[in-house]
Structures are given as structure tokens and as C-alpha cells.
C-alpha positions as CSV (number, residue, x, y, z in Angstrom):
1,X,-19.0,15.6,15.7
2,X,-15.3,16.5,15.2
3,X,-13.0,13.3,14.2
4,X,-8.8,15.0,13.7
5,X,-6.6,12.5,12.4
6,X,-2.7,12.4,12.7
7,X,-0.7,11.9,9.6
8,X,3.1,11.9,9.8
9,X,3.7,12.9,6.1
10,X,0.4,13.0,3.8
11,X,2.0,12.2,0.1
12,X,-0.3,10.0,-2.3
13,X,1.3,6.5,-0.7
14,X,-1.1,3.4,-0.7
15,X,-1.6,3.7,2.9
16,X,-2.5,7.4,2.8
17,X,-5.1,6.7,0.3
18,X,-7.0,4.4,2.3
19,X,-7.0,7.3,5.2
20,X,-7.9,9.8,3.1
21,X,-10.8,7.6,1.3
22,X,-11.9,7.1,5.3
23,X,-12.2,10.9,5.9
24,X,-13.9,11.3,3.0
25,X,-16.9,9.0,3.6
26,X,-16.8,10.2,7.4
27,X,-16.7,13.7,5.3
28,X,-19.7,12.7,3.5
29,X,-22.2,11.9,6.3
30,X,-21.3,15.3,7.8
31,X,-18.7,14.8,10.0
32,X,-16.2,17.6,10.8
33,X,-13.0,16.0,9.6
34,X,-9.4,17.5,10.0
35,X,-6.0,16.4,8.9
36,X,-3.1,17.4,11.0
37,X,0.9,16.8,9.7
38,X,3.8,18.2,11.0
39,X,3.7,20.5,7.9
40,X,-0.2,21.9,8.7
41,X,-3.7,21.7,9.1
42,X,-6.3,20.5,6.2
43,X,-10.0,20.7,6.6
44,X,-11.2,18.0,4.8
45,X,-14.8,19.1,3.4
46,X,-16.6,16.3,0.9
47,X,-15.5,16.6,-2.5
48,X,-11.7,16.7,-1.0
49,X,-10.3,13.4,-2.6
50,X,-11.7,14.0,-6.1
51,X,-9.8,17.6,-6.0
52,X,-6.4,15.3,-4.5
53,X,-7.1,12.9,-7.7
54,X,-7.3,15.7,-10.0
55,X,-4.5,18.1,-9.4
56,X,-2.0,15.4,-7.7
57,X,-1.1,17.4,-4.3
58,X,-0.1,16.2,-1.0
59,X,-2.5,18.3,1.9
60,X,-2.0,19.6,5.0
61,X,0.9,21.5,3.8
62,X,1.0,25.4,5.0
63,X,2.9,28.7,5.5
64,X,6.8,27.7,4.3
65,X,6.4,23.5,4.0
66,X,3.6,24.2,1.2
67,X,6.6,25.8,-0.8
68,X,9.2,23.4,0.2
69,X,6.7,20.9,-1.3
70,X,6.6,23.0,-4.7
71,X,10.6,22.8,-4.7
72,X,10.7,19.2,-4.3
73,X,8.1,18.8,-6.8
74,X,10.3,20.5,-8.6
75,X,13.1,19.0,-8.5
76,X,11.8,15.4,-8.3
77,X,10.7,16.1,-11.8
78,X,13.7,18.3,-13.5
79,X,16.9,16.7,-11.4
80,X,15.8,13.6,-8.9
81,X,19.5,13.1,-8.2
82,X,19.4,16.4,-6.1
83,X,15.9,15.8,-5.0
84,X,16.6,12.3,-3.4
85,X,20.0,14.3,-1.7
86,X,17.7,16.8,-0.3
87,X,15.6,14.1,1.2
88,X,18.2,11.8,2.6
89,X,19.8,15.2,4.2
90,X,16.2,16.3,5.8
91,X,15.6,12.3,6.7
92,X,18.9,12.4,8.4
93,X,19.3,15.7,10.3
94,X,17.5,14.5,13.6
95,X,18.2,10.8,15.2
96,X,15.3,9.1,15.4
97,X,14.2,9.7,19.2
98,X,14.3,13.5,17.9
99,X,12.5,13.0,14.9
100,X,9.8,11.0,16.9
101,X,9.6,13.9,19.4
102,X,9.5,16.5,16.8
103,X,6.4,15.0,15.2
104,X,4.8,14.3,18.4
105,X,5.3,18.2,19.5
106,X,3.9,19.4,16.1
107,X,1.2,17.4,16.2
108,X,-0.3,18.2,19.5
109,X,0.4,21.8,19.0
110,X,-2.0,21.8,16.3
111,X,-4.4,19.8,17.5
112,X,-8.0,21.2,18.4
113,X,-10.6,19.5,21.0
114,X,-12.2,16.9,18.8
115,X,-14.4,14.3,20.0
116,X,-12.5,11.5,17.8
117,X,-8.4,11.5,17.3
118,X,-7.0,8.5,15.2
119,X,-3.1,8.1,14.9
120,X,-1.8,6.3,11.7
121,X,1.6,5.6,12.7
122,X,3.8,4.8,15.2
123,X,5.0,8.2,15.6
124,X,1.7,9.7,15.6
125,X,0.7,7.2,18.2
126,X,2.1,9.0,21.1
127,X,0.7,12.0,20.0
128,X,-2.9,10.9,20.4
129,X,-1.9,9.4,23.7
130,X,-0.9,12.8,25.0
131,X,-4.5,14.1,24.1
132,X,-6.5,10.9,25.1
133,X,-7.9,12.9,28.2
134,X,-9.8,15.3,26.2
135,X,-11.0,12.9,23.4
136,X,-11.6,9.3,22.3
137,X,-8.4,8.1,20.7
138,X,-8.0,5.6,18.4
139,X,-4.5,3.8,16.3
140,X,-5.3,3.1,12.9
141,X,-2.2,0.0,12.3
142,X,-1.7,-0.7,8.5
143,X,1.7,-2.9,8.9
144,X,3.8,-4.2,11.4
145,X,6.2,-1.0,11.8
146,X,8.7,-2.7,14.0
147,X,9.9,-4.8,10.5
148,X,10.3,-1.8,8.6
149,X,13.5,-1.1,10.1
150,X,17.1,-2.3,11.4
151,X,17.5,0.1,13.7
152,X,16.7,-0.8,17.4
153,X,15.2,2.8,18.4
154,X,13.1,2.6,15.6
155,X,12.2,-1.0,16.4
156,X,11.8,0.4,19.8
157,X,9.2,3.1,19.4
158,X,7.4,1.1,16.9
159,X,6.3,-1.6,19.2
160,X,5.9,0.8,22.6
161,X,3.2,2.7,19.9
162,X,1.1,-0.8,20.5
163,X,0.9,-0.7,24.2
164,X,-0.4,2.9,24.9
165,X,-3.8,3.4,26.2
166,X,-5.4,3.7,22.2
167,X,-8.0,1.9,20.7
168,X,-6.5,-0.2,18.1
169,X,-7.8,-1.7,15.0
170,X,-5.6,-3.3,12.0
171,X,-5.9,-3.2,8.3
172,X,-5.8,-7.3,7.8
173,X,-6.2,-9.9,10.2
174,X,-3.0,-11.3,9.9
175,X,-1.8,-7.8,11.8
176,X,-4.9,-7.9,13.9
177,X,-3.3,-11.6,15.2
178,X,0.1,-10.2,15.2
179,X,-0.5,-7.2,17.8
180,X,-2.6,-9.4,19.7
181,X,-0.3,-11.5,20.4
182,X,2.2,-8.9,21.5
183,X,-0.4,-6.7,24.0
184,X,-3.4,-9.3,24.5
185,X,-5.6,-6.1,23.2
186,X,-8.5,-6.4,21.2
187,X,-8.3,-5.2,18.2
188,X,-10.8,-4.3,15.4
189,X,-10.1,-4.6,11.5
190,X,-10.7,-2.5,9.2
191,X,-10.1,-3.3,5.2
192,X,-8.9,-1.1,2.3
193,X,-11.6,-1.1,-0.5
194,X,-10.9,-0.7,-4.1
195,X,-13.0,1.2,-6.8
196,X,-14.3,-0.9,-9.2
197,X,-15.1,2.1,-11.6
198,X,-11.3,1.7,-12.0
199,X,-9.5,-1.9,-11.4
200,X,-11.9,-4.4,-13.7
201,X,-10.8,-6.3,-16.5
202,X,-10.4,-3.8,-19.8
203,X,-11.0,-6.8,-21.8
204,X,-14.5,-8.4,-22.3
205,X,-13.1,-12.3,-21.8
206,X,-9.8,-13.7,-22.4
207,X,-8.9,-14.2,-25.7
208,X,-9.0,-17.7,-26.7
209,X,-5.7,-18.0,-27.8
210,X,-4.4,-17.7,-24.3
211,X,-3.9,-21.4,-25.1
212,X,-0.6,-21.4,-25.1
213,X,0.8,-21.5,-29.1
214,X,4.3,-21.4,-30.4
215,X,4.1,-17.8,-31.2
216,X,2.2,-16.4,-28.1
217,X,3.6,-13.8,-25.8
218,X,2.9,-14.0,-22.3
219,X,3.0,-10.9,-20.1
220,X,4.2,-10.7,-16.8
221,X,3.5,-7.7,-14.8
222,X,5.0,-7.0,-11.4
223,X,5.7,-4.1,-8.8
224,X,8.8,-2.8,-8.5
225,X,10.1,-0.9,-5.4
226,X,14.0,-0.2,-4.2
227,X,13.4,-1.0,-0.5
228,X,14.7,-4.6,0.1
229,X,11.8,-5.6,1.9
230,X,9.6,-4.9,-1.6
231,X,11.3,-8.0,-2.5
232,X,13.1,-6.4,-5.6
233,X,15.9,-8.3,-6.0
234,X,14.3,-11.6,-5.4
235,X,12.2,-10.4,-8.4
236,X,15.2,-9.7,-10.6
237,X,16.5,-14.0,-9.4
238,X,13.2,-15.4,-9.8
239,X,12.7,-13.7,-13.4
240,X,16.4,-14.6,-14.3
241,X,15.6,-18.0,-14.0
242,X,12.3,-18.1,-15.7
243,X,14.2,-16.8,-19.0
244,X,16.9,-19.8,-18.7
245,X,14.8,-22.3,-17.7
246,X,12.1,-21.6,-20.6
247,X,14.5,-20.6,-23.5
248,X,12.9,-20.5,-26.7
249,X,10.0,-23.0,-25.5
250,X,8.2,-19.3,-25.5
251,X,8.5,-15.4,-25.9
252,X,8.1,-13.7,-22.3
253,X,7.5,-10.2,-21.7
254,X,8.1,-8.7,-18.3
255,X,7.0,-4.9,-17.0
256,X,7.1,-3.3,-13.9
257,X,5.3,-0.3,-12.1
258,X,6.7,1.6,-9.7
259,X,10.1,3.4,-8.1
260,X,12.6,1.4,-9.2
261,X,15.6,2.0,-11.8
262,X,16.0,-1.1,-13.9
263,X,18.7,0.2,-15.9
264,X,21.2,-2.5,-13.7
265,X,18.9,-5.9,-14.7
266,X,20.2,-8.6,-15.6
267,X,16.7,-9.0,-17.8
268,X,15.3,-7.7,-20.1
269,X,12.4,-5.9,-18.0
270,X,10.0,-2.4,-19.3
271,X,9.5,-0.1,-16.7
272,X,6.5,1.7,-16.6
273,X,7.5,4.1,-13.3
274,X,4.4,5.3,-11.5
275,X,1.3,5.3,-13.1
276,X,-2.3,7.1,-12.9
277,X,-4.8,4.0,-11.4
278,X,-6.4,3.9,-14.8
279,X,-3.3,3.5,-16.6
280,X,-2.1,0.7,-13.6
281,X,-5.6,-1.0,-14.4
282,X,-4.6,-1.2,-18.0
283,X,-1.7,-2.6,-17.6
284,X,-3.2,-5.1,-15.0
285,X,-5.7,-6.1,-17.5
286,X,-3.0,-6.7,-20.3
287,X,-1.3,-8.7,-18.2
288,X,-1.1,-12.8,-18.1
289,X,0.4,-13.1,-14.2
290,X,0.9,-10.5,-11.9
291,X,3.1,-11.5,-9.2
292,X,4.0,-9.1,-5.9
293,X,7.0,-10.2,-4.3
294,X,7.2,-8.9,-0.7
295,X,8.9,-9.8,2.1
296,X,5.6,-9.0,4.1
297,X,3.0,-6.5,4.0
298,X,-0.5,-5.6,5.7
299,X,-3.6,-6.1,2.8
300,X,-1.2,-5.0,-0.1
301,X,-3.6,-3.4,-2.5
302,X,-1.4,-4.0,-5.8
303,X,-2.4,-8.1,-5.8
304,X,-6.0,-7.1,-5.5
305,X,-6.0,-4.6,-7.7
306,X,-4.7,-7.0,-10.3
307,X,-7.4,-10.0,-9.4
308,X,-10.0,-6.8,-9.7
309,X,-9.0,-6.6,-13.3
310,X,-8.8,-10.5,-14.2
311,X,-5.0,-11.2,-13.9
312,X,-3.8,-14.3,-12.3
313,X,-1.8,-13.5,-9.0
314,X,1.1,-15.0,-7.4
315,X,1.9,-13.2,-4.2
316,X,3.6,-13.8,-0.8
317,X,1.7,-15.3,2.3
318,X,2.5,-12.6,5.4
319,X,-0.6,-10.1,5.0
320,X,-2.3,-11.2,2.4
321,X,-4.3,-14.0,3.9
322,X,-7.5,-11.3,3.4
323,X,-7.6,-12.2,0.3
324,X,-5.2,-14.5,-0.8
325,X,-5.8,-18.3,-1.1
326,X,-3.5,-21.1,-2.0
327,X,-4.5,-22.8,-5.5
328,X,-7.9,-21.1,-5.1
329,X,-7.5,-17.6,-5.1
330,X,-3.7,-17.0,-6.0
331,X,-0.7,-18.9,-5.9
332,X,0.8,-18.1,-2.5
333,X,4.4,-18.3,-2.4
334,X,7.2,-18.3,0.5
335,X,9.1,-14.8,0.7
336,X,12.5,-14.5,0.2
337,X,12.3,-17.4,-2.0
338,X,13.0,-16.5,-5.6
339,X,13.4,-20.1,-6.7
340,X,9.8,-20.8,-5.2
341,X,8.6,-17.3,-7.0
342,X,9.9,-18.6,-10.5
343,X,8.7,-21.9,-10.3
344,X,5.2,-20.5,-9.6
345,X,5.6,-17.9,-12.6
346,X,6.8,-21.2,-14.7
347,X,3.7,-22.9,-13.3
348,X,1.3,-20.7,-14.7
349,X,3.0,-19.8,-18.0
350,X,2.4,-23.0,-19.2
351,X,-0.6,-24.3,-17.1
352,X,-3.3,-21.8,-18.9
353,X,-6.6,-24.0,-17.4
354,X,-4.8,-23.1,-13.7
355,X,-4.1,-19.5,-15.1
356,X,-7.7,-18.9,-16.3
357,X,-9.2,-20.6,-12.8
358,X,-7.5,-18.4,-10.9
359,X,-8.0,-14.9,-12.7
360,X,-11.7,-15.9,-12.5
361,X,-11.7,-17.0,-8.6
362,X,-9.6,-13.7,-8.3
363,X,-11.7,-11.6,-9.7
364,X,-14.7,-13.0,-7.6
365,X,-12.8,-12.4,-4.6
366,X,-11.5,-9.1,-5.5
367,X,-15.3,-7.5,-5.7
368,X,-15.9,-8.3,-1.7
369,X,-13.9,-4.9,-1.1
370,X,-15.6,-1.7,-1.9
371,X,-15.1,1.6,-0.3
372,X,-18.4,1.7,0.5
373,X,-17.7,-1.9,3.0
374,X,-14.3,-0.4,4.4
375,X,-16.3,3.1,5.3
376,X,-18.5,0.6,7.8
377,X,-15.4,-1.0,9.1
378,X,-14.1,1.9,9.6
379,X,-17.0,3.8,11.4
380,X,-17.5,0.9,13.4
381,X,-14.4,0.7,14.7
382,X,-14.7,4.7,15.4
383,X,-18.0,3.6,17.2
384,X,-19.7,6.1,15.2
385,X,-23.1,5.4,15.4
């Protein structure tokens, strides 16, 4: 059995991983698995994400995008100014109807008879339709793509990907409801897993003095990302009011993962930048309250990560219901609402009984997703038998 999957770019993103941990359990029970970007062609063979993990490159790279790829690389880590130029030229030499047509051409160009062909984003989406003669096609949706954007053709292209002739499964049941609603389809789920060799609490129990004292620090953690709907600058409100409104009732420490430049807080804030998973598990573990303050998402992994590794969790409701319950689970706030977001922060700093219950209910809830759970979703859902 052959099973191709379409990828419109194949960096190390959260999403991507999830594919890529998918073709390598299909990899695993023998299945002839290919990836196929507008950039080339990877045979994925078992033993293909441990070699990603290791040496940190994107696949499915070839001939003169493999060295474009080196140059970014390069310049992402000696002069990001230029890098982030580069991109924004590239990102904006085609309008979006060419860009969409572009991908879909390079796509099917590539692509080989294969029993099983699975699109992973809107784009890719008409590219498996074109092919859906010669194989069984299916549309693997991790987020609601018409919210990712202003721009109507966008918008536009994003939902028509929903009503082509593919098989459709979501990453969360929230999305599963939501594209049911808009096509009457039925549609399968499959969750992300999480590896539990990695995200679980670096600390043998809480240390008792979590009780709150007059010289205890409390450590917030959160996720930091430039794109608005990442919920960045509702971060930077709701933590400006936690330091007002808790003066010197208590010293509070605040760090952030991720893409952001903080130099322009208000705050005082520590960023980490991207980190290895076993440094983010660290820091997750370290960490009194984690909070992820998106406008939406689709099964976010960064929350669960965090309740994997004993941290309590305040997140945002839209695609999180998975594994995200009010008061039981995490605290489950409205987004776009940083007062809401800091009073829940507040809540917890100095309600350490509600802090503890929930890191433990968390953690509970977190080990209900393995790899090994989200490779049966996933082969279901392929009707691989």
C-alpha cells in the first residue's frame, strides 16, 4: 500500500509534527509513505522523524529549494532582519489565487499513483481533488483556515477546500462540529498525541512551600507569538494588570517561549525564543501557571504539553474543549478578554488548593493522548485495515 501526502510547506510547525508523527507510524507497519511539497519529494522510510529530531531539517526539499533552504537557514540565524525581507518578498510575489494555483500544479506534477492521498491544507485540498479518480482521497483539517486571514480570496478558498469531494476528518471536535455545520459532511477526528518520554513533571511533587509565603516567587509561563490571533497583545494587557493589581502583595516572574520580540513590553517579561521539547518541558515543569492566550485554535498542543508536565493551565475555550474543562481541568477563559485572562492568572496566584487541583486533574487528563492513540485515529480514519 502506497499512502502520498500533500504538504504545502514542511518546516518543524506544530501542525507538521503531528503529520509527520502519522507517516511515521503508517511508516512503521510497512506502508509506503511519501511526502510531496511544492519544493520536492521525501520518501519517508521508518526511523525518518528521529533523523528530523536530530539534525533539525525541513524534508521534501530538492534540486535548488534544498539550497534556498540552507540560505534562509542561514540568514535566519546571522541577519533575521534580511531573512524575514526575503520571506515577505517570496510571500508576496504571487496574489493569492496564483499562489493557490501554483501549489496545486506542483503538487499534482509530482504526484505518483498511490492508493491513499491526504491533503493538509486548504491549498493542498484541490490538489487531491484533481487526483481523486485514481486514488482514495482524504483532507486532514487541523484549524478553521477561513479565520486565519482578512483577506476574502483567502477566506474564499479556504472554505471551497471543505466542499470538494474528500474525505474529511478534523483534529478536535470542536472543528469536527464546525465543518459540519458548514457542509453537512461527516467527518472523522483524529487527535494529536504527545510523548510522555518528554512533557511529564521534572519535579517529583510540588514543593510544599507552594503555599503561598511572603517571599515566594511565582512563575508564570506563556507562549508568545506575533500573529494577532496568538493573542499577544492581550497577553502583554492581561499581565500589565496582574503587576498593578498585586504590587508588592508578591514577587511574579513571567517567561515566554516562542517568536516574539519582547524588547517593546511594557513588563518585565524573559524570553526564552524557541526551545528543543525537552528544554519547553523544563520550563513547563518550573512553571506555577501556564496560560495560552489564543484567539482560537484546533487541539493546541502547548496547553497540554504543560498539564503533561504538572503545570496549572489557563487557556481559551474555541478548540480546546478536547481537553480543556472549566474548573476541572483548566481555567477556560473568553478570548480577546485580557481583563478575564488576568483575573484568572490573579485567581490562581493566590488560590494554591485550586492551583494544585488543577495541575493534578491536568495532568490526568493530559496522559489520555499518546502517539500510539492518535496513530489509530488516524488509520481509522484512512480506513486502513
Amino acid at each position: 500500500m502506497k499512502v502520498t501526502y500533500f504538504m504545502v510547506s514542511p518546516g518543524m510547525t506544530g501542525g507538521n509534527l503531528v503529520i509527520f508523527h502519522h507517516m511515521e507510524a503508517l511508516a512503521k507497519e510497512g506502508i509506503n509513505v511519501q511526502l510531496i511539497t511544492p519544493f520536492g519529494i521525501k520518501n519517508w522510510a521508518a526511523g525518518t522523524l528521529e533523523e528530523l529530531f536530530k539534525h533539525s531539517y525541513c524534508p521534501a526539499y530538492n534540486g535548488i529549494w534544498k539550497y534556498a533552504k540552507k540560505v534562509q537557514y542561514v540568514l535566519r540565524n546571522h541577519a533575521p532582519g534580511i531573512e524575514r525581507l526575503a520571506m515577505n518578498w517570496y510571500s508576496g510575489s504571487e496574489n493569492l489565487i496564483s499562489s493557490s494555483s501554483s501549489v496545486t500544479r506542483r503538487l499534482v506534477e509530482q504526484w505518483t499513483p498511490s492508493d491513499i492521498t491526504v491533503a493538509t491544507h486548504s491549498f493542498t485540498a484541490h490538489a487531491a481533488a484533481l487526483v481523486s479518480r485514481k486514488s482514495n482521497v482524504f483532507y486532514h483539517m487541523q484549524g478553521f483556515e477561513p479565520w486565519f486571514s482578512d483577506d476574502p480570496v483567502f477566506q474564499s478558498i479556504s472554505e471551497l477546500s471543505y466542499r470538494l469531494p474528500l474525505k474529511k476528518f478534523a483534529n478536535c471536535t470542536w472543528l469536527q462540529d464546525k465543518v459540519f455545520a458548514l457542509t453537512g459532511d461527516k467527518i472523522g477526528l483524529v487527535r494529536p498525541g504527545l510523548n510522555h518520554q518528554v512533557f511529564y513533571p521534572r519535579q517529583s511533587q510540588k514543593i510544599n512551600d507552594n503555599k503561598m509565603s511572603g517571599d515566594k516567587k511565582i512563575k508564570i509561563v506563556s507562549y508568545a507569538d506575533s500573529r494577532p490571533l496568538k493573542g499577544w497583545a492581550e497577553s502583554q494587557l492581561a499581565m500589565k494588570s496582574v503587576f498593578l493589581r498585586m504590587g508588592n502583595d508578591l514577587k511574579v516572574e513571567w517567561e515566554v517561549f516562542g517568536s516574539t520580540n519582547v524588547s517593546s513590553s511594557e513588563v518585565s517579561v524573559r524570553n526564552h525564543g524557541f526551545l528543543s521539547h525537552e528544554k519547553l518541558a523544563m520550563l513547563y515543569s518550573n512553571a506555577d501557571i501556564v496560560f495560552v492566550p489564543s484567539w482560537f485554535e484546533s487541539f493546541p498542543l502547548q496547553p497540554v504539553e504543560a498539564m503533561a508536565c504538572g503545570a496549572a493551565v489557563i487557556t481559551t475555550r474555541i478548540g480546546t474543549e478536547d481537553y480543556a474543562r472549566h474548573n476541572e481541568t483548566a481555567l477556560v477563559v473568553e478570548p480577546r478578554k485580557p481583563e478575564s485572562l488576568a483575573n484568572a492568572i490573579i485567581r490562581l496566584i493566590y488560590d494554591c488548593d485550586k492551583r494544585e487541583k488543577l495541575a493534578s486533574a491536568g495532568l490526568a487528563e493530559a496522559k489520555k493522548f499518546t502517539w500510539d492513540q492518535s496513530a489509530r485515529e488516524v488509520k481509522a480514519a484512512l480506513e486502513i485495515c
